[in-house]
VEXDREN-2710 file (C-alpha; in Angstrom, 1 decimal):
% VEXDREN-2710
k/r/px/py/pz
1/UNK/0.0/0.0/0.0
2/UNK/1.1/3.3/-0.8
3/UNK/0.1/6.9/-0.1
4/UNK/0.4/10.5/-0.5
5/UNK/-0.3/13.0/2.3
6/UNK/-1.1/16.5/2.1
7/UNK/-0.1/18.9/5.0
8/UNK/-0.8/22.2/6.5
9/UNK/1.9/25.0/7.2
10/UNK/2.4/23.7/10.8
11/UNK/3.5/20.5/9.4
12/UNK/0.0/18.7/10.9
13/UNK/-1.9/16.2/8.3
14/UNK/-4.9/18.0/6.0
15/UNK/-5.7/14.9/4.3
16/UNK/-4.0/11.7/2.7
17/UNK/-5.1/9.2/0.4
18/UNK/-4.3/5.8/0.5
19/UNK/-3.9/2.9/-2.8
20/UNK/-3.4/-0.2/-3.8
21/UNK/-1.6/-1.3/-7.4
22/UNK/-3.4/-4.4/-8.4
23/UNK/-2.1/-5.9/-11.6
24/UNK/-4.9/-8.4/-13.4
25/UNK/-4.2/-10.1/-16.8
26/UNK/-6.1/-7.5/-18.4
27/UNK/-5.6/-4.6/-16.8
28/UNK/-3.3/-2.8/-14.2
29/UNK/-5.5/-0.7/-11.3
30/UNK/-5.5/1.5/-8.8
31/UNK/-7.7/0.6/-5.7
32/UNK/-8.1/3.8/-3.1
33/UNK/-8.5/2.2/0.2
34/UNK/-9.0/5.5/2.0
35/UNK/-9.6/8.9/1.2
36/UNK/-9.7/11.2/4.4
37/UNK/-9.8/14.9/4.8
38/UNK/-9.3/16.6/8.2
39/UNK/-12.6/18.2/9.3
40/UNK/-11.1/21.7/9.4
41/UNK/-9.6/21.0/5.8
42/UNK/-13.1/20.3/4.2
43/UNK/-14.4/22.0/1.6
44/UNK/-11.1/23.6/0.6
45/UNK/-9.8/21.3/-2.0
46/UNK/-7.5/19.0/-0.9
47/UNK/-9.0/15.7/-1.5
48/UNK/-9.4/16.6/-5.4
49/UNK/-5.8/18.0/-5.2
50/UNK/-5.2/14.5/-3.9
51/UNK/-6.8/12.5/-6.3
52/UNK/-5.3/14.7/-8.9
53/UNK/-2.2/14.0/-7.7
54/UNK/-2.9/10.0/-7.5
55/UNK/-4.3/10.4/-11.3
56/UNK/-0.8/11.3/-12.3
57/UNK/0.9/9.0/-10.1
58/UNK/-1.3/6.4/-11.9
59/UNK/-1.2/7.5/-15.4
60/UNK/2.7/7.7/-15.3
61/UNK/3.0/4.0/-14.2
62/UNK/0.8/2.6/-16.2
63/UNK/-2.6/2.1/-14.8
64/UNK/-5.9/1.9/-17.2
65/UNK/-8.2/3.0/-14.2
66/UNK/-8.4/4.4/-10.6
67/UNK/-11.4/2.3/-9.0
68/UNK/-12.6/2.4/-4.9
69/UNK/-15.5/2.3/-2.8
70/UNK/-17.1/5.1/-1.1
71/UNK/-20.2/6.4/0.9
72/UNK/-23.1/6.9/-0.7
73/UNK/-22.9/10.4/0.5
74/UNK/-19.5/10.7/-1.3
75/UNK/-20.6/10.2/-4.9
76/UNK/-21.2/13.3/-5.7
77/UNK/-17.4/14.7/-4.6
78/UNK/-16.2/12.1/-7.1
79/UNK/-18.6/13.2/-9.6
80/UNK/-17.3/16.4/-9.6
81/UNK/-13.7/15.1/-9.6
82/UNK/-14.6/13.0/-12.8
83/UNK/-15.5/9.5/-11.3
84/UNK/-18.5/7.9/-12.3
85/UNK/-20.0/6.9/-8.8
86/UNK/-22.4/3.8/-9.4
87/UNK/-25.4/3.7/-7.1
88/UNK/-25.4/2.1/-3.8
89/UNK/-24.8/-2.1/-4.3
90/UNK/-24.6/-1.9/-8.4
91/UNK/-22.5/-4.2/-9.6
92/UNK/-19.3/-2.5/-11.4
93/UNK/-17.3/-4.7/-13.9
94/UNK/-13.6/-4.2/-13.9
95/UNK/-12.2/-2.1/-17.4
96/UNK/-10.8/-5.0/-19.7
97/UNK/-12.2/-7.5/-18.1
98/UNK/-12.9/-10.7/-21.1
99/UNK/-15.4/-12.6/-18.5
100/UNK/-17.2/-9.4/-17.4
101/UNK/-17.7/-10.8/-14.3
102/UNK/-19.9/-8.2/-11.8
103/UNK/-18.2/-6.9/-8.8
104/UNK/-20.4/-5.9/-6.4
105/UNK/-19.0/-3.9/-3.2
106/UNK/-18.1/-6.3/0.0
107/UNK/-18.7/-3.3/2.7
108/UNK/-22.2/-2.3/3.5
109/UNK/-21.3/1.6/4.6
110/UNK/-19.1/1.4/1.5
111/UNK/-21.5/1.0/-1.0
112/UNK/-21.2/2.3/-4.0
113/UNK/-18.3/1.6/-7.0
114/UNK/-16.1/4.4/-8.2
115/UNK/-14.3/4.2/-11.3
116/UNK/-11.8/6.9/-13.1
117/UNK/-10.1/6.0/-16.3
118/UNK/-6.3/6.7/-15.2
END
């Protein structure tokens, strides 16, 4: 697991955003296992400077797509930020995948597929 943290002039954490490199047959992803913002940090910008910067960390190695799980409540942010968010239990099939096999999300608070081509 790898990650990228963002922080404020005092040197405390604003936000970070954690990932995964998973490597199929068919396609190389990145899986964002956590995406956290500090409270006073909201609304500000950092998590889309973060996924940003995990878009280019992506592209540059080689990944087809950025894909995680979030809150229902979430899907909008990653709307804005270019991710299609699915709706709450949808299945989501992997990009590439030759068996298009559904994947449907293994949390129940995080419900909902999102997928960015890197």
């Amino acid at each position: 697991m790898d990650g990228i943290v963002c922080l404020d002039r005092n040197g405390s954490m604003a936000g970070a955003i954690l990932y995964t490199a998973i490597a199929y047959e068919f396609a190389s992803i990145t899986y964002i296992r956590a995406l956290a913002v500090g409270s006073a940090y909201r609304n500000k910008g950092i998590g889309s400077v973060l996924l940003g910067m995990l878009a280019g960390i992506s592209s540059k190695n080689g990944m087809n797509c950025i894909i995680g799980n979030c809150h229902r409540n979430l899907r909008p942010f990653y709307r804005r930020n270019d991710y299609r968010a699915y709706s709450p239990n949808e299945a989501m099939i992997l990009p590439n995948d030759p068996e298009q096999i559904p994947q449907k999300p293994k949390d129940q608070y995080y419900d909902c597929w999102i997928v960015n081509p890197a």
